[in-house]
C-alpha positions, 0 to 999 in steps of 0.5 A, a space after each residue: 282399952 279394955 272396951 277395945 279388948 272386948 269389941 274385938 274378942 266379941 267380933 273374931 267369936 262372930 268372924 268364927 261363926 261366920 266361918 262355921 255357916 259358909 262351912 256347913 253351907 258348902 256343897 258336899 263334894 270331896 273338894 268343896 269339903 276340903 277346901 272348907 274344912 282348911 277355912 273352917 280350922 283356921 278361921 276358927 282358931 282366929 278367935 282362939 289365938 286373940 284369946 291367948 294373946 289377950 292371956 299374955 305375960 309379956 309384950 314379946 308372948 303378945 307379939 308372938 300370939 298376935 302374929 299366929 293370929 295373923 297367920 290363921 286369918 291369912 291363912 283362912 283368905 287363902 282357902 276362901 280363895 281357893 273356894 272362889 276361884 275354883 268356882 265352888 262358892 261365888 265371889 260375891 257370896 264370900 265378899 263380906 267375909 272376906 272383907 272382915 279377914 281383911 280389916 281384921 288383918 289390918 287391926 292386927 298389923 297395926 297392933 303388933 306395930 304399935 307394940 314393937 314401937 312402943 317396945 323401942 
């Protein structure tokens, strides 16, 4: 379990720094930094917010951690979207990263799940 905890600090700390390269990678145009900059605050606050979650006191403050988590990755998707679709970074460019906020999210859903479950 603890391993787990571990595995999954050490990858939002490297989904983070990922976040940080494609952000100081973007062009310099006032919407490309925009855009940027919305990834960059939240999916750096992913790591930030499994952190506290891993802090927590309770199942209901796990719960609750967990699911801001949630928000921030889903969150962070939607600005990589945006920088796609409005043609400032290739699709194929974002692929990987976005693929990782993906799987992250699934991680994440399953968790709260099996904590409410248990919770019953």
């Amino acid at each position: 379990m603890r391993d787990d905890v571990e595995r999954l600090r050490a990858r939002t700390k490297k989904f983070a720094l990922r976040v940080i390269r494609m952000y100081d990678a973007l062009p310099l145009s006032k919407v490309a930094q925009a855009l940027g900059y919305q990834a960059f605050r939240a999916g750096t606050s992913v790591g930030a917010q499994y952190r506290e979650a891993c802090r927590s006191r309770s199942d209901a403050e796990m719960i609750s951690k967990l699911e801001s988590t949630l928000q921030e990755i889903d969150e962070t998707s939607y600005w990589l979207d945006l920088l796609v679709e409005s043609e400032i970074v290739s699709k194929r460019r974002l692929e990987s990263l976005t693929k990782e906020a993906d799987e992250l999210t699934r991680i994440f859903v399953t968790t709260v799940k099996n904590i409410k479950h248990r919770r019953k």
